[in-house]
C-alpha positions as a printed NumPy array, in Angstrom:
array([[ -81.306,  112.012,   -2.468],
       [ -78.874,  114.476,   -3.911],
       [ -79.831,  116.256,   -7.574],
       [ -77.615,  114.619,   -9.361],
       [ -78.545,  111.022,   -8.101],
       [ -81.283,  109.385,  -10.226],
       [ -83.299,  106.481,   -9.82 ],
       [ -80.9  ,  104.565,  -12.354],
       [ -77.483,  105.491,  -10.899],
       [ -78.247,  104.167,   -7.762],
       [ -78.692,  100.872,   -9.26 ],
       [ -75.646,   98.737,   -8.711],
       [ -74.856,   95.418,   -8.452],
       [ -75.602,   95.658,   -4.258],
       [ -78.513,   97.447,   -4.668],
       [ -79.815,   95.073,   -7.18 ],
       [ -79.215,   92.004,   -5.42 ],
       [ -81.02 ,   93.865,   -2.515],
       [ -84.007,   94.099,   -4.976],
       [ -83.619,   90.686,   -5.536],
       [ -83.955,   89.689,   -2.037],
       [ -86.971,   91.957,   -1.177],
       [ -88.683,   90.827,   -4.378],
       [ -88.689,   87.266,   -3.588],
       [ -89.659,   87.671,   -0.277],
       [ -90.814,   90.979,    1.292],
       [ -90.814,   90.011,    4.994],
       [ -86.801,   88.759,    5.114],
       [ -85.315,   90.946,    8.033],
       [ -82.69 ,   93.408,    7.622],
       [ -80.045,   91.372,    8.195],
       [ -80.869,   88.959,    6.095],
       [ -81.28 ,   91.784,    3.15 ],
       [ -77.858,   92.911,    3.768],
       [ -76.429,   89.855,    3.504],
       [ -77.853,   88.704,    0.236],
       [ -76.651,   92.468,   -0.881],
       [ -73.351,   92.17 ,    0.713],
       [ -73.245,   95.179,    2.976],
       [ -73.909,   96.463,    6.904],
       [ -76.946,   96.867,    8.155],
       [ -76.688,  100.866,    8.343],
       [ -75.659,  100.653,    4.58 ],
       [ -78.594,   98.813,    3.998],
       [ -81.341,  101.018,    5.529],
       [ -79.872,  103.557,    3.845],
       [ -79.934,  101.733,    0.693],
       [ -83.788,  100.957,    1.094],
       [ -84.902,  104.494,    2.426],
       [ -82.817,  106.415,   -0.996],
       [ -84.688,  103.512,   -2.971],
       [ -87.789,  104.573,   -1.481],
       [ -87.265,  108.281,   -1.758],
       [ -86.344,  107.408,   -5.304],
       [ -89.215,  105.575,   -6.189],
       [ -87.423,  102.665,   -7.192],
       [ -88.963,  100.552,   -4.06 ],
       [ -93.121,  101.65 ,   -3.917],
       [ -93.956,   99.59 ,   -1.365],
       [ -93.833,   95.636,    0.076],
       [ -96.77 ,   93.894,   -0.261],
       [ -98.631,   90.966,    0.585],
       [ -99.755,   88.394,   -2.321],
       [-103.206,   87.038,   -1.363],
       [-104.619,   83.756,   -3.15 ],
       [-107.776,   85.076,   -4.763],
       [-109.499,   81.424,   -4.611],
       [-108.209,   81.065,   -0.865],
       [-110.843,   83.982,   -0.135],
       [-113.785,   83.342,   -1.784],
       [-112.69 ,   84.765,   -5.724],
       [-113.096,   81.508,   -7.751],
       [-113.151,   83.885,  -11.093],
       [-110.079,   85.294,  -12.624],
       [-110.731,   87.209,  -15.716],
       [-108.969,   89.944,  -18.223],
       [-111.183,   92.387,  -19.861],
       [-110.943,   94.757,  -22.578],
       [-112.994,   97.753,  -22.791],
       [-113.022,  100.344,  -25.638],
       [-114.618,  103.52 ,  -23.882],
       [-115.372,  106.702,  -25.304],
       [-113.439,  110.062,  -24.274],
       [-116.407,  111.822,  -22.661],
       [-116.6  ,  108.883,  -20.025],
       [-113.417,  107.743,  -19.078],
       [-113.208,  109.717,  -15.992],
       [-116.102,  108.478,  -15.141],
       [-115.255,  105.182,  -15.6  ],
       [-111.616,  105.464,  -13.838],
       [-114.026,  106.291,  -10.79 ],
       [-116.274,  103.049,  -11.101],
       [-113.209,  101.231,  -11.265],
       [-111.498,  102.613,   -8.207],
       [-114.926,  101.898,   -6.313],
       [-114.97 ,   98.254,   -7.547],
       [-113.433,   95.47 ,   -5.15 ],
       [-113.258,   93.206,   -7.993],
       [-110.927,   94.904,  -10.335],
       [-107.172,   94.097,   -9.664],
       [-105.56 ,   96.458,  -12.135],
       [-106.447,   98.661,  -14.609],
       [-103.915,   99.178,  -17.706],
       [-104.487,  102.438,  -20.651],
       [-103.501,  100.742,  -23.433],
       [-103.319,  101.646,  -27.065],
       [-105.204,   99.342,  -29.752],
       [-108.294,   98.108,  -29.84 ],
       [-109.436,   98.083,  -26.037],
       [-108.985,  101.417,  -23.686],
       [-108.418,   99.834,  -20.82 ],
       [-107.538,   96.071,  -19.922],
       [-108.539,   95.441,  -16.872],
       [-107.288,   92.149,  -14.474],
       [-110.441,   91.076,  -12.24 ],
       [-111.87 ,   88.896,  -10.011],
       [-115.25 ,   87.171,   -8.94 ],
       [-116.532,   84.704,   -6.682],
       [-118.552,   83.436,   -9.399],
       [-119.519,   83.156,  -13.209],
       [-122.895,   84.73 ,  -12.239],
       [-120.949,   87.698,  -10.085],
       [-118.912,   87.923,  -13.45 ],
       [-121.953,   88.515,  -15.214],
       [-123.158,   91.302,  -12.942],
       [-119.822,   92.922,  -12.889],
       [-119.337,   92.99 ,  -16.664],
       [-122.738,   94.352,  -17.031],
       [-121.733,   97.326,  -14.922],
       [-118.946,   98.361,  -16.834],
       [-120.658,   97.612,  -20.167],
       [-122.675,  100.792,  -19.859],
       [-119.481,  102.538,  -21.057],
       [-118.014,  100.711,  -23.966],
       [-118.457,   97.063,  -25.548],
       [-116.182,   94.521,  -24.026],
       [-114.137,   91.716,  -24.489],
       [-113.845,   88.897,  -21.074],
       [-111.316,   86.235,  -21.627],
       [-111.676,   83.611,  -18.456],
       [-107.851,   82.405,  -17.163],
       [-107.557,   79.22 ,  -16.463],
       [-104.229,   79.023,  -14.914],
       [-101.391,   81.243,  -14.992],
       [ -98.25 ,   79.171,  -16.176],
       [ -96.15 ,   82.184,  -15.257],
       [ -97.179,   83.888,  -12.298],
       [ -96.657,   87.605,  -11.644],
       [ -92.843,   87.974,  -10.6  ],
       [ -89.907,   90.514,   -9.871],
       [ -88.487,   92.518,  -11.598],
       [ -84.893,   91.593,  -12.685],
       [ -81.486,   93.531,  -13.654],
       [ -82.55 ,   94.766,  -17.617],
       [ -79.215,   93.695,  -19.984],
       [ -77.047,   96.064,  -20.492],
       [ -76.087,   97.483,  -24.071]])
């Protein structure tokens, strides 16, 4: 990527519509990625790798059903955790198969935290854990009436 070429300016209407494509689905071959962006196929794996190299594009990933193996709990948690231990808590985290994401946040909570468990009971367990370092707050989901999804063009001003 040359100096002057930031993440932004190589954000066209091709290179969005690329996004697009590899957004809604991550396996689509190349040809079919540069046809939904409207270019070659050499254009287009050069399009992908300066995304890459950008950071625009971190990766292509799988989306596994939590329930489908064995995770029947979904929950969000809050955590308010004092300075002196949130290292130490980052590294609990990271060890933790249950915990999906982990977000700083500014208000009342530290951290919110997107988890799973096969169980109310494993729920239990895993909330006791991470109570050692701040009180709490579990909210159970239900459903999720809008799922996770790509990102799209922002408006421009």
């Amino acid at each position: 990527m040359a100096l002057t070429e930031t993440p932004q300016r190589l954000l066209d209407d091709k290179a969005w519509r690329l996004l697009e494509a590899l957004q809604a689905d991550g396996r689509l071959p190349l040809k079919s990625l540069a046809q939904a962006a409207g270019l070659s196929l050499p254009a287009t794996a050069e399009r992908l790798k300066r995304l890459e190299e950008a950071g625009v594009v971190r990766g292509v990933h799988a989306e596994v059903a939590p329930e489908a193996v064995g995770y029947g709990v979904r929950a969000v948690v809050g955590i308010n955790v004092p300075q002196p231990g949130k290292a130490h808590f980052l590294d609990l985290l990271r060890g933790l198969p249950e915990v999906l994401e982990c977000h700083h946040v500014s208000g009342a909570d530290s951290y919110l935290l997107t988890v799973v468990a096969r169980s109310l009971p494993d729920l239990e367990r895993f909330l006791a854990q991470v109570n050692a370092y701040g009180e709490t707050r579990t909210s159970i989901v239900f459903s999720t009436p809008i799922p996770r999804r790509g990102l799209a063009r922002p408006a421009q001003d």
